[in-house]
N, C-alpha and C positions, 0 to 999 in steps of 0.2 A: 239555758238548755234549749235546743234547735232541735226541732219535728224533722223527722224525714219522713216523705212518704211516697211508698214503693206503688204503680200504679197507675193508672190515666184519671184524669179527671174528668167531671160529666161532660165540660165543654171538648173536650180532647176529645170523649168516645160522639159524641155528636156530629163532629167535625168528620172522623171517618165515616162514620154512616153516613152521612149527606153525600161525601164526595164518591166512596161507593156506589151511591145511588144514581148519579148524574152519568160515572160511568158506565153502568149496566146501561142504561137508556138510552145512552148513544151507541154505546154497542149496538144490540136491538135493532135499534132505527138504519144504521150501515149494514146491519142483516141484512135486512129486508129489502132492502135498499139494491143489495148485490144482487138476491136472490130473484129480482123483479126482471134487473138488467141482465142475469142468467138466460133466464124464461124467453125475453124479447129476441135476446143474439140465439137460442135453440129455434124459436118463430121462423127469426131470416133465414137461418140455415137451411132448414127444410123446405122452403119457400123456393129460393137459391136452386137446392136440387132438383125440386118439382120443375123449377124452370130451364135448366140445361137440361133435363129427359126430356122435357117436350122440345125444346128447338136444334140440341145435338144430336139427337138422336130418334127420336120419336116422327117429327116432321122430314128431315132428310129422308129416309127409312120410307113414309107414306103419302106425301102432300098434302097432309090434311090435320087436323088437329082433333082429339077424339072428344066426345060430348061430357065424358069423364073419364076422372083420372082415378085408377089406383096401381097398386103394385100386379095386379095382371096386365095391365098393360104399358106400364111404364117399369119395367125388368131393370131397368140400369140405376133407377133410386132404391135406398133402404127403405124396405117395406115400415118400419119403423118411425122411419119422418112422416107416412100419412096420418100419426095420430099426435095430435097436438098436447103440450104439457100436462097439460089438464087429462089426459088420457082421451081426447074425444077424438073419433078417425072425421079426415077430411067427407064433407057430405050430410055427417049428420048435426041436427039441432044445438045449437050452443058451443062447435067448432070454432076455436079461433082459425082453422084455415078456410077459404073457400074458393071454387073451382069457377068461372062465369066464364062459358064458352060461349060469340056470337057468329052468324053467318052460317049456322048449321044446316043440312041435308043430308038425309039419308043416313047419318050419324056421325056425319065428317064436317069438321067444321075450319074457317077459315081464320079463326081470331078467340084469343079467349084473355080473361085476367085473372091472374093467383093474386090471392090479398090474404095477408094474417094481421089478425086485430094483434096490434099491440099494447102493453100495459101504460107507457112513459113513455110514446112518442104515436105519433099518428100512427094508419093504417101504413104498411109493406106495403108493397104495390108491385106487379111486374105483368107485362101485358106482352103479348104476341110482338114477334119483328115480323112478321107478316100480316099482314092486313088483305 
């Protein structure tokens, strides 16, 4: 007489759990993973923009570069890109962007650098074509 038996056995149900497990975990990690790489390429973009308002449009327009930036006086960027992933507006404390104007008088300046920290690659970087 021959047993049949309808079922998984402990090593079977073991086996899917584990492999379950190692799944979810690299899932996760490829999350996180994109979602870093998301954040970094939203940084550049607005960085990117900050930087054709000030040299297409902003410098032609006044010969000077202004002491700062926001969407009062830079009209041709989305007011939207001055506030970084994290919700913080360019300027204030803990901003992954930052504005460093040099050469300034009277509030006009001749040279500035946009820089956005990023998460998985160095600092953005974009500096004045005018010097």
């Amino acid at each position: 007489m021959t047993k049949r038996s309808n079922g998984f056995t402990v090593i079977e149900l073991v086996f899917i759990v584990a492999l379950l497990s190692v799944a979810s975990i690299i899932f996760f990690v490829q999350k996180h993973n994109i979602e870093v790489v998301a954040q970094d390429d939203v940084k550049k973009t607005s960085i990117n923009a900050m930087y054709y308002g000030l040299e297409e449009v902003f410098y032609p327009t006044n010969q000077y570069y202004p002491q700062t930036i926001s969407s009062d006086n830079l009209k041709s960027v989305d007011p939207n890109l001055f506030t970084d992933p994290s919700g913080i507006k360019l300027g204030s404390i803990g901003s992954a962007y930052a504005y460093s104007p040099t050469n300034c008088a009277d509030n006009k300046c001749k040279s500035y650098t946009l820089r956005a920290i990023l998460t998985d690659e160095t600092d953005y970087i974009k500096t004045s074509k005018n010097k």
